[in-house]
N, C-alpha and C positions, 0 to 999 in steps of 0.2 A: 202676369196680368190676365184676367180672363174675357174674353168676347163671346161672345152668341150669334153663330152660321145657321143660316138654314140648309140641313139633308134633304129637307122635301121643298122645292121652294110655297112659301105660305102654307105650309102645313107642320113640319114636321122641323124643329131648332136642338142645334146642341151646343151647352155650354165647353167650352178649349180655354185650356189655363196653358200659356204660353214657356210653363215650365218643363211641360211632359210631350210628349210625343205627337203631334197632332196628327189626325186621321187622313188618311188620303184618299184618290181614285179608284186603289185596290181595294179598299176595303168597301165600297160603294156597291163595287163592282160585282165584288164575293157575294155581297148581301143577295145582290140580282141573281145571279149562277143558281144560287139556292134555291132547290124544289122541294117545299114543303105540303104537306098534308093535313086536311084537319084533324083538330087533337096531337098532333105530334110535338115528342119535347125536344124541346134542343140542345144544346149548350155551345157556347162558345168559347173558345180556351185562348186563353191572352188577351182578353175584352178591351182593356187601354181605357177610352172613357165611355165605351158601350154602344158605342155606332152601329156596330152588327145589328147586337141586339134590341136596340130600334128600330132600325128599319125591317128586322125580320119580324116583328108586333108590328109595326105600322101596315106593313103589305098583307101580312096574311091573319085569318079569322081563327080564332079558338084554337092558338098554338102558345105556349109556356116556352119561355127560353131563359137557360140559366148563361149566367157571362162569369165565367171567374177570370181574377185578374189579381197576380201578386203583388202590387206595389198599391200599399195603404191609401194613398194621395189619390192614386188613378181609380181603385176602387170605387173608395168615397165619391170620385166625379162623376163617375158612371153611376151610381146611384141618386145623385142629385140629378143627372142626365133623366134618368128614368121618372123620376118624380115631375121634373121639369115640364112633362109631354104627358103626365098621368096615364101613365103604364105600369104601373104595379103592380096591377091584377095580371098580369102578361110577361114580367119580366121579375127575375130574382139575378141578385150580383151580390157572389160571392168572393170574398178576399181570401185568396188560396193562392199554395203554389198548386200546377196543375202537375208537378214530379208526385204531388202526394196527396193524392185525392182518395186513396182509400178508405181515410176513415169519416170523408164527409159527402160522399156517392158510391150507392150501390155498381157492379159492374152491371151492363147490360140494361142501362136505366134510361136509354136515350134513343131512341129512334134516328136521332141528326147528331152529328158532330159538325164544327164549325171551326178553322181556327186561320187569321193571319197571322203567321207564326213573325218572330225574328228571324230575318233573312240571309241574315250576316255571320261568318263562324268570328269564333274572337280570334283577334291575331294579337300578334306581339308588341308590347307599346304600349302607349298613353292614349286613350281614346278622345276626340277631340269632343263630342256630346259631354252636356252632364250626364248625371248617376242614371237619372227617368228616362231618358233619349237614348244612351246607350244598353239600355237593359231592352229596351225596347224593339231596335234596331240591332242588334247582336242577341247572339248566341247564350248569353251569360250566365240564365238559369234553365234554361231549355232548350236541349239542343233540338235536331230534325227529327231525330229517334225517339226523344220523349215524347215531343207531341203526339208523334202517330203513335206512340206506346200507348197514353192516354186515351186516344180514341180510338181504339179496337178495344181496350178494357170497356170503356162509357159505353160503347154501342151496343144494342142489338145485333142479335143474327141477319143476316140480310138488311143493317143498320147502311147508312150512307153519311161518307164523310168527307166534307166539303173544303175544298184551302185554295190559297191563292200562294205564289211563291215567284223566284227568280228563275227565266227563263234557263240559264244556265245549271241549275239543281235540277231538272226535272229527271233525267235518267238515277241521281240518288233520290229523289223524290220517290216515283215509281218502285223502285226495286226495294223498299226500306216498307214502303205500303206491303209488298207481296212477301215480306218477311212476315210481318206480323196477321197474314191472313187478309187482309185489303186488297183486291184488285182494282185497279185503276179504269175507269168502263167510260169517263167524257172527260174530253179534254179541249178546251179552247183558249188558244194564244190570246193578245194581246200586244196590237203595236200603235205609238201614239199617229205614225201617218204610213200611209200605201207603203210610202218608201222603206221604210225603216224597218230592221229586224226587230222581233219580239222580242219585247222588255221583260213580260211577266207572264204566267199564264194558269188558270183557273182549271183544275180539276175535281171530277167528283168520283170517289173512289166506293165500294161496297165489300162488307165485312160479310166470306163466307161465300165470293159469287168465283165462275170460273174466268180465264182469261177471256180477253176479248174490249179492243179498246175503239169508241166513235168519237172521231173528231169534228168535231165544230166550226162555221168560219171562223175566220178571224175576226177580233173584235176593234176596229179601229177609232183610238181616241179624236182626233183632231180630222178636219177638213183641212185637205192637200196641204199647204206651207203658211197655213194660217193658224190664231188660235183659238179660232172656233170650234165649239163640238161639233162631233158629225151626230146625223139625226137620232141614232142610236143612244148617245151619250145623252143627248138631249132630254128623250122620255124618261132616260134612266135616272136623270136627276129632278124630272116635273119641270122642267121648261118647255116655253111653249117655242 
């Protein structure tokens, strides 16, 4: 079944088909992390039904972002998504695997890489998701290495690329960056309240730069043992 949320509130709706993965905080979040440039292109790798790449058309002026996304169903919503908001002149969504982008993106054609990857490696067993869910949320067609394989191919020299991931991956995170020439230069956790250890955490890595890493506060979802945003989360979503 499909419904319609607003990302911005009164500005900015995406249609969610209750089949597929639906978008979460991280990817909200990711979108904000992102420091863009006029004229800058972007792409987003594992787009889902193109969240990112709306709200990174929404927030910023005279920026192109491509969203590829393997699975035909989520493609296609992502591009209803985009029409839905009349973003087409700002957004393209292609239905790709992002293992095999060669022969429909030059290398080095992107100033921005963007990607909430699948967080999850596969394990052994019967997955409890359907097909859309668990491709989504696992490992299945891309693992940690491709994506960041992916985007050191797409990027520019001195190119920036941008992910959200599990707190617990970030030392493979990191080190998997600096294989491929990516150093990891901001990084900022994420915990839903003071108390609680980091869930997730947001880095932004640069293709070509030398060691050398700043860290960020933390980003805290919720006020104290309630489940209110805290002011943060607030703006980030256009509530008042």
């Amino acid at each position: 079944m499909e419904e319609i949320h607003y990302l911005i509130e009164n500005e900015l709706e995406i249609i969610q088909d209750d089949r597929f993965f639906k978008f979460g905080t991280d990817s909200v979040l990711l979108a904000n992390f992102v420091e863009l440039r006029r004229g800058d292109k972007v792409i987003d790798l594992g787009t889902g039904s193109g969240v990112i790449p709306l709200l990174l058309a929404y927030k910023n002026n005279n920026v192109k972002v491509t969203g590829v996304e393997i699975q035909v169903e989520a493609a296609d919503l992502a591009k209803r998504n985009v029409e839905f908001n009349n973003l087409e002149k700002d957004i393209k969504i292609i239905n790709a695997d992002l293992c095999s982008l060669e022969s429909e993106l030059e290398a080095g054609s992107f100033d921005v890489v963007v990607s909430n990857p699948p967080y999850l490696p596969v394990e052994g067993g019967k997955m409890k998701e359907n097909d859309y869910i668990a491709i989504a949320r696992h490992e299945i067609h891309a693992k940690l290495e491709d994506v960041v394989a992916a985007a050191a191919r797409l990027l520019k020299y001195g190119g920036h690329f941008f992910l959200v991931h599990r707190a617990e991956r970030l030392t493979e995170v990191i080190e998997t960056l600096a294989q491929y020439n990516c150093q990891a230069k901001e990084l900022r956790l994420v915990q839903a309240r003071r108390d609680k250890e980091a869930d997730i955490f947001m880095l932004k890595a640069k293709k070509g730069a030398n060691p050398g890493l700043r860290i960020k506060p933390v980003l805290i979802i919720y006020q104290d043992n309630s489940s209110e945003y805290t002011a943060e989360l607030k703006e980030i979503y256009g509530q008042k």
